[in-house]
C-alpha positions in Angstrom: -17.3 17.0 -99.0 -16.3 20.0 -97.6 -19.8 21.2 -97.6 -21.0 17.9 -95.7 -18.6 18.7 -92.7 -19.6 22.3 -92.2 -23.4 20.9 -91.7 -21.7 18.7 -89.4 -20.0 20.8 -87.5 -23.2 23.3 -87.5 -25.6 20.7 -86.0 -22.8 18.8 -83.9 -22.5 22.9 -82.3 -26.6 23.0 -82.4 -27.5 20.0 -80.7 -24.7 20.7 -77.8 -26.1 23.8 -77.0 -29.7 22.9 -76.9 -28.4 20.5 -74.6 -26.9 22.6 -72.6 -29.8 24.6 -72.2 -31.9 21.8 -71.4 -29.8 20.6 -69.0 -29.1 23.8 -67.0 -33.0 24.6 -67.1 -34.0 23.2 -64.1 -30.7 24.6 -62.1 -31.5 27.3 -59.1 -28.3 29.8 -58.2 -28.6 29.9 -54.7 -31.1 28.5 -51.9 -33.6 26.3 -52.8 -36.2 27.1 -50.1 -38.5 30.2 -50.1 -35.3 31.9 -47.5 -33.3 34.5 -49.0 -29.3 33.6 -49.0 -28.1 34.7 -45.3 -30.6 36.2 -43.9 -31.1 34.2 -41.0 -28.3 33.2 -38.8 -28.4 30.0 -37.2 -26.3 28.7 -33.7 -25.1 25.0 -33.6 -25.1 24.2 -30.0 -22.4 21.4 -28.7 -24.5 18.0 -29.8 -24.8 15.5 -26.7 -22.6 12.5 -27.2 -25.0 9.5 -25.8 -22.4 6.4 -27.1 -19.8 5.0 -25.5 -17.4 6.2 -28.9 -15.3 9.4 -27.4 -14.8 12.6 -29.5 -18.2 12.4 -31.9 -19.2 15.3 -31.3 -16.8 17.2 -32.1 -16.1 15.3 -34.9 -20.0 16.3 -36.0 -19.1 19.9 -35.3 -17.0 20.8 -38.0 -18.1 19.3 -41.1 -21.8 20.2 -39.5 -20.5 24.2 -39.5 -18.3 23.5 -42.8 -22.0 22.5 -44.4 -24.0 25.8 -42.8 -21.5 27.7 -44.4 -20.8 26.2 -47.7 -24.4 26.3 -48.5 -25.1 29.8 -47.6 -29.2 29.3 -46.7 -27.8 30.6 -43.0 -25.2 32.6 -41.7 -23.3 30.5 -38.9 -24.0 32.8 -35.2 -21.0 32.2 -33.1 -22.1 33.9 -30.3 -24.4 32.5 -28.2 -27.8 33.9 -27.9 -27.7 35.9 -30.5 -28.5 34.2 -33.5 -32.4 33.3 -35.3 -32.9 29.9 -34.6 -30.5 27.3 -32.7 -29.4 23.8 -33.9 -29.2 21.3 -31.0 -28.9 17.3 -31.7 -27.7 14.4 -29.3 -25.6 11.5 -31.3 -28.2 8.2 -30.0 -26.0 5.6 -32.1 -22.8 4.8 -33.0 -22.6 1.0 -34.3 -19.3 -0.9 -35.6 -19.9 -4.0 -37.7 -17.4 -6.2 -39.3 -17.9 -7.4 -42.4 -16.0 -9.7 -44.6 -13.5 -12.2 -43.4 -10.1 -13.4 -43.6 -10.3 -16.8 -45.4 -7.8 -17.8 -43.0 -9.0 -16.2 -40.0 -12.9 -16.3 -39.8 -13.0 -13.7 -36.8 -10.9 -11.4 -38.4 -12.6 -8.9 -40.4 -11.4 -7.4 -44.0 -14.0 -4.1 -43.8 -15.7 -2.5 -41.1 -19.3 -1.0 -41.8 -19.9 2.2 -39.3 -23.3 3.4 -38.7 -24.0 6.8 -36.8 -27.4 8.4 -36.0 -28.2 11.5 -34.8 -31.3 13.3 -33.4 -31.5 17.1 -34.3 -33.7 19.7 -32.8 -34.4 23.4 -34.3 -35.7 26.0 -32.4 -36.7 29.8 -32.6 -34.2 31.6 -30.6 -36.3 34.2 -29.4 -40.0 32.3 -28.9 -38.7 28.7 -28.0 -41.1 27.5 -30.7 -39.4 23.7 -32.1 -39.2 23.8 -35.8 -38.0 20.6 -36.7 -37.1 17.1 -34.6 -35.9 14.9 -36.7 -33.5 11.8 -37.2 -30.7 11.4 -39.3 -27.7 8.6 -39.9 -25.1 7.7 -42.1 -22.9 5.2 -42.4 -19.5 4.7 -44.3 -17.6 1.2 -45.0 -13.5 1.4 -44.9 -10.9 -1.3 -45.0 -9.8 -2.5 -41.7 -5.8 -1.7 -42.1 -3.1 -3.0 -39.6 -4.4 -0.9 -37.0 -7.8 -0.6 -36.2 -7.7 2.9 -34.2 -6.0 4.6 -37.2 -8.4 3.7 -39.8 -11.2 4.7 -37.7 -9.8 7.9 -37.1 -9.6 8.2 -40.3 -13.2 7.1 -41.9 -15.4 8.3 -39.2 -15.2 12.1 -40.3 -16.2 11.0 -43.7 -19.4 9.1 -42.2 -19.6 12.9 -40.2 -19.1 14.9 -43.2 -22.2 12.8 -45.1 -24.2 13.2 -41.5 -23.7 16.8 -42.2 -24.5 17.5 -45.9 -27.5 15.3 -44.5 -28.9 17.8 -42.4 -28.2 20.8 -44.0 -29.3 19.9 -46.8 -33.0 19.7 -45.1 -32.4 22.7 -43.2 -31.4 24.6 -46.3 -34.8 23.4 -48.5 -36.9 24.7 -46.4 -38.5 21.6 -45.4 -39.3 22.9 -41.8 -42.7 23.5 -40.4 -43.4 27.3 -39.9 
């Protein structure tokens, strides 16, 4: 008996760290692109706010420089003109869309759905040269509380923050024309 659950406990031990190993195999410690970690520095000019929604853009700005930094791929330039390539984006879209209703009240919505799109531009600093135009958008869905203008303030940084991770994340892979 005692024999039985030492062969157990041996393979039980074995088969978790084969799958550890097999799980972990396929992991990469630090950039995933051909960059090396911080070697290039990037700006992130103010984006262009083209909707009718106040504050966007700044609420882009710091979960857009939170991401740059978290990842590592770039070091953030805070001074302008001095930095590798620049980061420039206009916000196109920003569209609120009710969904659910109120048994009660048919016009009143239980959720709103919030979509956001942005247009992102990178460019060489020192030759012009665009390396990537691209779209991007998220959305988030939150409960529409007693007050509207609270929960929104409140749930459109999360949309931003998933905007952000969004971009970066292409920026950091390396999935940029030379």
């Amino acid at each position: 008996m005692l024999f039985l659950r030492q062969i157990t406990l041996f393979l039980f031990t074995l088969l978790l760290g084969v799958n550890f190993f097999i799980g972990c195999a396929g992991y990469q410690l630090g950039p995933t692109g051909t960059q090396v970690s911080g070697e290039q520095s990037i700006e992130i000019s103010r984006f262009k706010n083209l909707t009718i929604e106040p504050r966007l853009s700044e609420y882009l700005m710091i979960p857009l420089r939170r991401a740059v930094q978290q990842d590592g791929t770039f070091r953030l330039c805070t001074e302008a003109g001095s930095a590798d390539y620049v980061l420039e984006g206009v916000i196109t879209e920003f569209n609120r869309d009710g969904v659910g209703s109120i048994p009660t009240d048919v016009i009143a919505h239980v959720d709103e759905y919030v979509t956001i799109r942005v247009d992102i531009t990178m460019r060489e600093q020192a030759t012009g040269k665009i390396i990537l135009t691209q779209g991007f958008s998220s959305s988030t869905i939150f409960p529409m509380g007693a007050d509207q203008t609270s929960s929104e303030r409140q749930n459109i940084p999360i949309a931003m923050e998933g905007l952000a991770r969004n971009i970066v994340s292409i920026l950091a892979d390396g999935k940029i024309k030379d």
